[in-house]
N, C-alpha and C positions, 0 to 999 in steps of 0.2 A: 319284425324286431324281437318278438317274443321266441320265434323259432330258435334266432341266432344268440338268445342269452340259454335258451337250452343248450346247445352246443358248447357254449362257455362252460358254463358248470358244469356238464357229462365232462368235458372234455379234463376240465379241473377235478373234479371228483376221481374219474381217471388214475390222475396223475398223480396227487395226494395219495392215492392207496399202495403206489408203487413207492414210494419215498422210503419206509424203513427198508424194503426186500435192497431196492438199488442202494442205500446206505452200507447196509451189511456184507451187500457180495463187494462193492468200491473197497470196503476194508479189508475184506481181506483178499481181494487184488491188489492192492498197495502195499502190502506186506508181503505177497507172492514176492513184489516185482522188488520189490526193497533189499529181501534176503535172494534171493535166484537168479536175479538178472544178470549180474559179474559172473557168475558161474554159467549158465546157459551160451552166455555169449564166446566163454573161452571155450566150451562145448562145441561150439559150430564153428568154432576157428580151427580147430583141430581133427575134424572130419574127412578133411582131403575130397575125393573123387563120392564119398559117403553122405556130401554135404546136402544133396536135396534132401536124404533122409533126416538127416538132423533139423534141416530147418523147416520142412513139415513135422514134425515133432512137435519143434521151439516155438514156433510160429503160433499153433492152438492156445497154448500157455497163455491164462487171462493177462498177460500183462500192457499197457498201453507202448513202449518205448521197441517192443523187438521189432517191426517194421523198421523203425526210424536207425534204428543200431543196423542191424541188416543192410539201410542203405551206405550207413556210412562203411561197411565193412568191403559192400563189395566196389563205393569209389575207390578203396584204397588198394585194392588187388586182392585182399584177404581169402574172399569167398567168389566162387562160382556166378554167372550170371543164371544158371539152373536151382541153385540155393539161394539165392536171392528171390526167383520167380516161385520155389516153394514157400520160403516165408510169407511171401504175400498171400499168393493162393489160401495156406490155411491160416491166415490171420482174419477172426472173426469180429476185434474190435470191441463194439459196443453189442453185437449180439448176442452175448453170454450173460450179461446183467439180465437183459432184456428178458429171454427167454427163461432163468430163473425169477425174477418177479412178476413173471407173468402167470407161473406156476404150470409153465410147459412141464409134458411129462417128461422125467428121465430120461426114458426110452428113445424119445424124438430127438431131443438133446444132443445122445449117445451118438442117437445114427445121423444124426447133422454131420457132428465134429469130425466122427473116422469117417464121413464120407469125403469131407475137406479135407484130410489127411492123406486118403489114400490116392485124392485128385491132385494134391500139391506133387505130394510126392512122386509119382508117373509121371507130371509134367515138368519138373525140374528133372528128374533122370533123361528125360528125353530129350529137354532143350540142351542139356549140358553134351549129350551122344550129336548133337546137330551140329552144336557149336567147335565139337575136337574134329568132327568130318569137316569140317569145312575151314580148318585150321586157321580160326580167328584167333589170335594174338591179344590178350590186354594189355595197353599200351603206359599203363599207369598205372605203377606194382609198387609206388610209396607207399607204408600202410601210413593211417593218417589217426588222428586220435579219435574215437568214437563219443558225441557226443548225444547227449540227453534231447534232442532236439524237440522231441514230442511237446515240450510245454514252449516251446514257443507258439503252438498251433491250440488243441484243444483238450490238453491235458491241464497246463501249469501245475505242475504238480510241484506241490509246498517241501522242498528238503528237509529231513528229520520231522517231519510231522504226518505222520499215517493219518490221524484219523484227521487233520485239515484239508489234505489233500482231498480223501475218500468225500468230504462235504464237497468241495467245489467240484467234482465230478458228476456228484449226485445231481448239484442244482444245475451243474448244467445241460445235461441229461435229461431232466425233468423238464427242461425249457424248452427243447427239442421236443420230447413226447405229446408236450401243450399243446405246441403250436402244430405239429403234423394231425393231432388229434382231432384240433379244430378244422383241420382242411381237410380232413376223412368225414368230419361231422358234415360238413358244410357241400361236399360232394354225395356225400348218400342223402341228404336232404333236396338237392337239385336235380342228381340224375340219376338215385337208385346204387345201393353197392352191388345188389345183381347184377343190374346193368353193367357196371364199372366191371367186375370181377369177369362179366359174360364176354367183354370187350377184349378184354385181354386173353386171359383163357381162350376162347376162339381165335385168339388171332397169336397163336404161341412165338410164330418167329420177331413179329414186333416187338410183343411183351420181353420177350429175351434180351433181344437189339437193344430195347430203353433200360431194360432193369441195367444192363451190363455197363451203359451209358452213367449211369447215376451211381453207380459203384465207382466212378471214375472222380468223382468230386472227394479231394483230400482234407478229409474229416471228417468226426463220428455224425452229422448228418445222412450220409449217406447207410451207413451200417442202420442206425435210427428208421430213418425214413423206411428201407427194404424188409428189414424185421416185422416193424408194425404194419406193413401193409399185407405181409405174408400170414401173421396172427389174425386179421380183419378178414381174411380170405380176397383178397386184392388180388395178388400173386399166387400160383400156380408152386410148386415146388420148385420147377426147370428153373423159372424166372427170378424167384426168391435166390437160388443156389449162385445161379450165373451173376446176379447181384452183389450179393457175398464173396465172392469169391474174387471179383475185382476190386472190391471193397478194401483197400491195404490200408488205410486209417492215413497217417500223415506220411507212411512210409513212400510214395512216388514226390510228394512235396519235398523231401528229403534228400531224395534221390537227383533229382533236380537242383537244387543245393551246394548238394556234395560231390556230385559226377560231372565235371566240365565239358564230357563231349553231349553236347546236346541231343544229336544225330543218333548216336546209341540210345540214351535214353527216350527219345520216343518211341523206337524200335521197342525196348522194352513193355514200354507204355502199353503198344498196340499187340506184341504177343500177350500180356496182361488179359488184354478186353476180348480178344478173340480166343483164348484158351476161354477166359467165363464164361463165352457167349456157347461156344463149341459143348463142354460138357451142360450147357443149360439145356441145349438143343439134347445131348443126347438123353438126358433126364427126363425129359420131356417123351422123346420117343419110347423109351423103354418101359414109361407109364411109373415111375419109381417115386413114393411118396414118404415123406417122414412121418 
């Protein structure tokens, strides 16, 4: 008993220390997404064959709704199914609060983001070169209105109000951080983080398979969960990355939503998971660490 109210309070103590860093960066990601968003998004309308570039670009941009805009862009014919598969790719979600309240250095930061970036972007160039050789036709070229969908999921973000918004992101975030913290407490208390971290690590192609899996769940859980496991030393970089990187926040919830042919979008779905898992793998081989 005593062990596990230790757990409670590290894991609260924690979490209270990150409260004003996630406050402050939430505002002014709110404000980002406030003033930028209508413009980013007429940005990646107007790309043409240019688009993976732009939406690995757009896509890093702290803001919560480009995933979800992205999906409604490319149900409506707008955007590329390779611009669409960059946004994802380098949408980072909640790992950006994270990694600045946790007072990750710059440096690592830096080489996260352009690493996502320059993986988004090679593989939406390439899916888009696969998809004109094999002259797939989209069948459904109504553009449709783009809407905010993100707060239907785990944003709710409050209109005209930054800084109410930037709170209900914090606390919900911080609820998340809680409760994963308490199941990291409670797993290094039972089997060892060595152990845990030895498990994976030695065993890199699983570690990838699951991280890439759990990038699959649409909502900032998953972006949560990956980061902090990756700051615990849990994850591996390969594992952390391939995680991330599947990780599209509400944007496949969206997609599904908004794209009626089902059949397509799992297809997406699964080059999604197996692009993560693939450069997880290669990351992993090439020994490459942030």
């Amino acid at each position: 008993m005593n062990v596990f109210l230790d757990i409670l309070s590290e894991a609260a103590f924690d979490t209270l220390r990150l409260l004003p860093f996630l406050y402050l960066t939430y505002l002014l990601m709110e404000y980002l997404e406030d003033k930028a968003q209508p413009k980013t998004i007429e940005f990646v309308k107007r790309t043409g064959r240019f688009g993976p570039l732009a939406g690995s670009l757009v896509g890093i941009i702290p803001q919560c709704g480009f995933s979800a805009a992205a999906s409604s862009l490319y149900a409506g014919g707008v955007i590329t199914v390779g611009t669409l598969l960059a946004s994802f790719l380098s949408t980072s979600d909640e790992m950006l609060p994270i990694f600045i309240s946790e007072a990750v250095p710059v440096g690592t930061i830096v080489k996260v983001l352009l690493t996502k970036v320059m993986i988004a972007m090679i593989s939406g160039f390439a899916l888009d070169f696969v998809n004109r050789q094999l002259s797939k036709k989209r069948k459904d070229k109504r553009e449709r209105h783009i809407h905010d969908l993100c707060e239907q999921d785990h944003c709710h973000c409050e209109e005209g109000n930054i800084f109410l918004s930037a709170l209900v992101h914090t606390i919900q975030i911080a609820l998340f951080i809680f409760l994963i913290s308490i199941v990291i407490g409670i797993l290094v208390e039972t089997v060892g983080l060595e152990t845990i971290a030895g498990f994976l690590n030695n065993r890199p192609i699983t570690g990838v398979l699951l991280a890439g899996l759990v990038g699959l769940i649409p909502n900032c859980a998953a972006s949560v969960m990956l980061t902090e496991f990756y700051l615990k030393g849990v994850l591996g970089p390969g594992q952390m990355m391939a995680g991330l990187l599947v990780s599209a926040g509400v944007g496949l919830l969206v997609l599904f939503r908004t794209h009626r042919i089902v059949k397509k979008n799992i297809q997406i779905m699964a080059v999604l998971y197996l692009t993560g898992v693939f450069w997880g793998f290669l990351i992993n081989m090439l020994g490459i660490t942030f």
